[in-house]
matplotlib code that plots the C-alpha trace (Angstrom):
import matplotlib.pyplot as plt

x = [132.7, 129.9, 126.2, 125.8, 128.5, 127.0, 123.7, 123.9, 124.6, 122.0, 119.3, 121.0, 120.7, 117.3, 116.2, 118.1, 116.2, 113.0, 113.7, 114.6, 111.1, 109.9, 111.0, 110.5, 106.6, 106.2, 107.9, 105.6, 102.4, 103.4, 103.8, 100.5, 98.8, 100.5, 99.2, 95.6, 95.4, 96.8, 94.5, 91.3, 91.0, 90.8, 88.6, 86.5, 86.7, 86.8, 84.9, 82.0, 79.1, 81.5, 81.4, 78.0, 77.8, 80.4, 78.2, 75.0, 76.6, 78.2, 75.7, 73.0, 74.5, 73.6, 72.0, 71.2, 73.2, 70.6, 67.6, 69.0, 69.6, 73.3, 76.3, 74.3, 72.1, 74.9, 76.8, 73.9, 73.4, 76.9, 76.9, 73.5, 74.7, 78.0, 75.8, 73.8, 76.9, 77.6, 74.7, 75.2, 78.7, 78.1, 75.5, 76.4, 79.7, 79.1, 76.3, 78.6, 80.0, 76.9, 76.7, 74.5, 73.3, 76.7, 76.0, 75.2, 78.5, 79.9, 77.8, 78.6, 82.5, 83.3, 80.4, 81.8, 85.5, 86.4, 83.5, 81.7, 84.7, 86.2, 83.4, 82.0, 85.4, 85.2, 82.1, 83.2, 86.7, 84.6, 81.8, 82.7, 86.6, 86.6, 84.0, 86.7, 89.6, 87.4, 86.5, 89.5, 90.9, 88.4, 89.1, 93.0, 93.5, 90.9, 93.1, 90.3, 93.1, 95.5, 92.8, 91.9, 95.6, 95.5, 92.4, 94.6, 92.0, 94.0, 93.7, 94.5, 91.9, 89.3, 89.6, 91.5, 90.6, 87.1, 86.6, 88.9, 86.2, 83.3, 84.2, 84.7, 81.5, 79.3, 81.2, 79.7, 76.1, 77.0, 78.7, 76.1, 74.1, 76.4, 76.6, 72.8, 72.0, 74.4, 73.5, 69.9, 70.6, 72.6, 69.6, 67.2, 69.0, 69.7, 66.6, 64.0, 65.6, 67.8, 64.7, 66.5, 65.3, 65.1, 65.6, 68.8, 70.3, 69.5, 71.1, 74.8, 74.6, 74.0, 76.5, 79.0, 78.7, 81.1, 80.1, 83.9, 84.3, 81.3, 83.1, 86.6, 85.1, 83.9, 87.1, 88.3, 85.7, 87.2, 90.2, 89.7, 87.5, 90.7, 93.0, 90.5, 90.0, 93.8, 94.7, 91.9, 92.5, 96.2, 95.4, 93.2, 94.8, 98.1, 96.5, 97.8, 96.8, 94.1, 90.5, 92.8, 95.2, 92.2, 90.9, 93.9, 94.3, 90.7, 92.0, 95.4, 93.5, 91.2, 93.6, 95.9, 92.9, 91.9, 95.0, 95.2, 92.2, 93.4, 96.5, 94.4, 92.5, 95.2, 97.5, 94.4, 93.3, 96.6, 97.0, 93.4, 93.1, 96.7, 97.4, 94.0, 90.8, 88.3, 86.2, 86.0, 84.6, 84.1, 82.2]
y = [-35.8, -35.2, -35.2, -31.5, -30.7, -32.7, -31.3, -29.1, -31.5, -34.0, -31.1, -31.0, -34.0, -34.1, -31.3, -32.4, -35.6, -34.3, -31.8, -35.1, -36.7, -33.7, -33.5, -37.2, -37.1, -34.7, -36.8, -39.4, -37.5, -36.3, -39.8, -41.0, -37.8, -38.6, -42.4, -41.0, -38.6, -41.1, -43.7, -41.7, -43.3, -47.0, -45.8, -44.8, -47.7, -50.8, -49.0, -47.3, -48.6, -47.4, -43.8, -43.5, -44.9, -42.6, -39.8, -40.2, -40.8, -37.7, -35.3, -36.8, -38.2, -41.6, -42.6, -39.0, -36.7, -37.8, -36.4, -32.9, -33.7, -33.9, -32.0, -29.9, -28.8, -28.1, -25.9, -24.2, -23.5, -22.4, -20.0, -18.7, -17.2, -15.7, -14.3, -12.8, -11.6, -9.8, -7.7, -7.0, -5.7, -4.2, -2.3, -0.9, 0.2, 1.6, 3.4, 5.2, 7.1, 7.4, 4.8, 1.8, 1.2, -0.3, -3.2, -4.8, -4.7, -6.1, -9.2, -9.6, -9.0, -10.9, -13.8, -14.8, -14.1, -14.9, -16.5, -18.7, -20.7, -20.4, -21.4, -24.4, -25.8, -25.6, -27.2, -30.3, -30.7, -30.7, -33.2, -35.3, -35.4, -36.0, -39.1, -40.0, -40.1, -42.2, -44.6, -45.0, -45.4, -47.8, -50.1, -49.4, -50.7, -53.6, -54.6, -54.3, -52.1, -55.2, -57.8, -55.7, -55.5, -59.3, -59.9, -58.1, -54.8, -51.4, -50.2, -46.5, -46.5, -48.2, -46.2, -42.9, -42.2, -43.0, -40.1, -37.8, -38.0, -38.4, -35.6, -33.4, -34.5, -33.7, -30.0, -28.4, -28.6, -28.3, -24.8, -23.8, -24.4, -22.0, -19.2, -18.8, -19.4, -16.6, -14.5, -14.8, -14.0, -11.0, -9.4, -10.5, -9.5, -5.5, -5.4, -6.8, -6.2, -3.0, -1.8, -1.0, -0.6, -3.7, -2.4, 0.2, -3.3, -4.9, -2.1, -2.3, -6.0, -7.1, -3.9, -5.6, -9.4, -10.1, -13.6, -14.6, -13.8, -16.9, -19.0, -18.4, -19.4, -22.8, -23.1, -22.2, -24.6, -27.4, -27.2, -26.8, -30.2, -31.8, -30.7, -31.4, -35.0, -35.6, -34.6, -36.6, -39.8, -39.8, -39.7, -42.4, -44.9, -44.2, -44.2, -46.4, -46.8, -48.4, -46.3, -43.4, -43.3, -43.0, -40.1, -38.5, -38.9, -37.6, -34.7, -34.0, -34.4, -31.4, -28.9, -29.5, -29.0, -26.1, -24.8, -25.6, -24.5, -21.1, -21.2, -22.0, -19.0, -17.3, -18.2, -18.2, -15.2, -13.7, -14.9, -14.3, -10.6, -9.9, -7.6, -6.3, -6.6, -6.4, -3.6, 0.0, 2.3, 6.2, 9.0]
z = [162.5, 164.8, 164.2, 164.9, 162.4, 160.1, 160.3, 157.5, 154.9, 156.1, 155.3, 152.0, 151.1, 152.6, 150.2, 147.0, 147.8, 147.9, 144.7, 143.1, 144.0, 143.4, 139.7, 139.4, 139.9, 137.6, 134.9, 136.0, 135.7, 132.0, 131.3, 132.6, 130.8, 127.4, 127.8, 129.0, 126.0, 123.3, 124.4, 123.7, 120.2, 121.7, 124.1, 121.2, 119.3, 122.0, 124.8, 123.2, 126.4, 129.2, 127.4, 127.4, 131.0, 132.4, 130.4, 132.2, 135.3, 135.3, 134.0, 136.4, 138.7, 140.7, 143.7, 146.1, 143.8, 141.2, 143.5, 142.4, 139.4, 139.1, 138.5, 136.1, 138.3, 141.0, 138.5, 137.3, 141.6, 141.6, 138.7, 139.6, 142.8, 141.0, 138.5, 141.4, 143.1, 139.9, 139.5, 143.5, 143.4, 140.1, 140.3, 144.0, 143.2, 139.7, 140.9, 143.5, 140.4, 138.4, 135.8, 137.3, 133.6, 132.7, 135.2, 131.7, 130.6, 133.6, 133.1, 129.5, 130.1, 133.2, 133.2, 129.9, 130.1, 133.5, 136.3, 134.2, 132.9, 136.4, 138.1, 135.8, 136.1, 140.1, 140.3, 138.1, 140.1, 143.2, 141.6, 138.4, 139.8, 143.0, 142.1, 139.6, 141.9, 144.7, 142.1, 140.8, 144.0, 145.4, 142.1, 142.6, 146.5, 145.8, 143.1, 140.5, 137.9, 138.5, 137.6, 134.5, 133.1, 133.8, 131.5, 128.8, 129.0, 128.5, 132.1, 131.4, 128.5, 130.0, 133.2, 132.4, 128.9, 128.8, 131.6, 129.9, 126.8, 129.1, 130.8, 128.0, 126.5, 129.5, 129.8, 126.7, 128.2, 131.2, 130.6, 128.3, 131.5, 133.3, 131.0, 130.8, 135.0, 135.4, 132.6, 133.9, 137.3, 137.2, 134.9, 137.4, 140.0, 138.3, 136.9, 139.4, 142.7, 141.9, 139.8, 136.6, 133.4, 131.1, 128.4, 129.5, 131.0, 127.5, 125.7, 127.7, 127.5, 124.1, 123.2, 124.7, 124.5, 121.5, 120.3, 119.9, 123.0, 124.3, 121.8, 123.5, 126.9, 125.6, 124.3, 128.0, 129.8, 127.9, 128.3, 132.4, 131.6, 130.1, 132.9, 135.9, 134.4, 133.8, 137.3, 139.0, 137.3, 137.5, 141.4, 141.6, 139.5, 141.3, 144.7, 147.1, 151.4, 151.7, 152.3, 154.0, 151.3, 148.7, 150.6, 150.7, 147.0, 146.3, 148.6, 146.7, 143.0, 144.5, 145.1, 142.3, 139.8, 141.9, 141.1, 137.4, 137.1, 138.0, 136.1, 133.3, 133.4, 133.5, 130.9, 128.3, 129.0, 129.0, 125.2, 124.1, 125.7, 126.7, 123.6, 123.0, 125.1, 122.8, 124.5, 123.5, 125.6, 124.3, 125.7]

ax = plt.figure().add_subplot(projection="3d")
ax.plot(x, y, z, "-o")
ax.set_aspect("equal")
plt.show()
């Protein structure tokens, strides 16, 4: 038989093999994930200093990121211009049908619900993960990982777990950050540059802002932090290459989180407000 007539069962085997990679990676990720999660309790116990290390590091920052003050302040940057776009868009296009004062509602209903969460979560894939995944990396081609399973140290707790908690640690202030920056700057924004009343923007906001609702979205944030950390450290402590293949990784870790971070969103609010949305609104 001749190449060309074999040509359509080479690409099927060519596809079959990469659907079995495919299928196979995943398997491998769950494992690693389990392992990460199930670990967290040693990493509470045995590895107590490289939490509160990891912490700092990642609220603050080190070296230039610390000069701004950190992630925090890059998430409070981040949610301070969606918070701004809100009362933009908001207030233009409601008041091209007459009711400008609901911009308050707006902020209440999709800061909390939707952009806040969404973008907290973006902001630490792109800061506290991708530093995860480099590090990781940079201890996983210089054979550091290797050297610590030698000393009889639980690699994956020492370096996947610990930033699993850290990370879920630093999330709670750093989304209570977010949720007031863009609170704050969608009523500065309607208020002081769109000239509306405070107190008709106070009225639409606190009418609407359902305390279960804030609580749902820290629920939301940490769960993003949980995924965003389980993706990025799987990457770099399976990252292989040399300095190009740790970039690479750091690259891969950022869109996949991106992307759970989305799915995320969706899927919780889909079983929080799928049924019933909470909001009533009569004339």
């Amino acid at each position: 038989m001749s190449t060309i007539s074999r040509w359509p069962v080479i690409r099927l085997q060519r596809r079959v093999t990469t659907l079995a990679d495919s299928w196979n990676q995943i398997g491998e990720q769950s494992h690693f994930y389990v392992r990460t999660i199930r670990s967290v309790g040693d990493a509470c116990i045995h590895y107590k200093t490289e939490i509160a290390r990891l912490i700092a590091q990642m609220s603050l920052g080190t070296g230039a990121l610390a000069v701004i003050g950190g992630t925090i302040a890059i998430v409070g940057f981040l949610t301070l211009s969606t918070g701004a776009l809100i009362a933009v868009q908001g207030y233009n296009q409601l008041s091209g049908i007459g009711v400008e004062a609901l911009t308050g509602f707006t902020s209440a209903y999709l800061n909390v619900r939707i952009i806040a969460p969404t973008t907290a979560a973006i902001g630490m894939a792109a800061t506290i993960g991708a530093g995860a995944t480099a590090q990781l990396g940079a201890m996983r081609i210089a054979e550091e990982i290797d050297a610590l399973e030698v000393m009889g140290i639980r690699s994956i707790a020492y370096l996947g777990s610990t930033r699993l908690l850290s990370g879920v640690i630093v999330v709670i202030p750093l989304y209570c950050i977010a949720v007031i920056m863009s609170f704050l700057a969608a009523r500065i924004g309607t208020t002081l540059v769109y000239g509306q009343s405070t107190g008709v923007y106070d009225h639409y906001f606190y009418t609407f802002l359902n305390p279960i609702d804030v609580l749902w979205s820290f629920l939301e944030a940490i769960a993003m932090a949980v995924v965003v950390m389980l993706v990025h450290t799987y990457y770099g402590y399976n990252a292989s290459g040399g300095p190009a293949g740790v970039g690479e990784a750091v690259g891969r870790a950022v869109r996949t989180s991106l992307i759970a971070v989305v799915f995320v969103t969706m899927l919780v609010t889909l079983a929080i407000y799928g049924q019933s949305p909470g909001v009533n609104l009569a004339g």
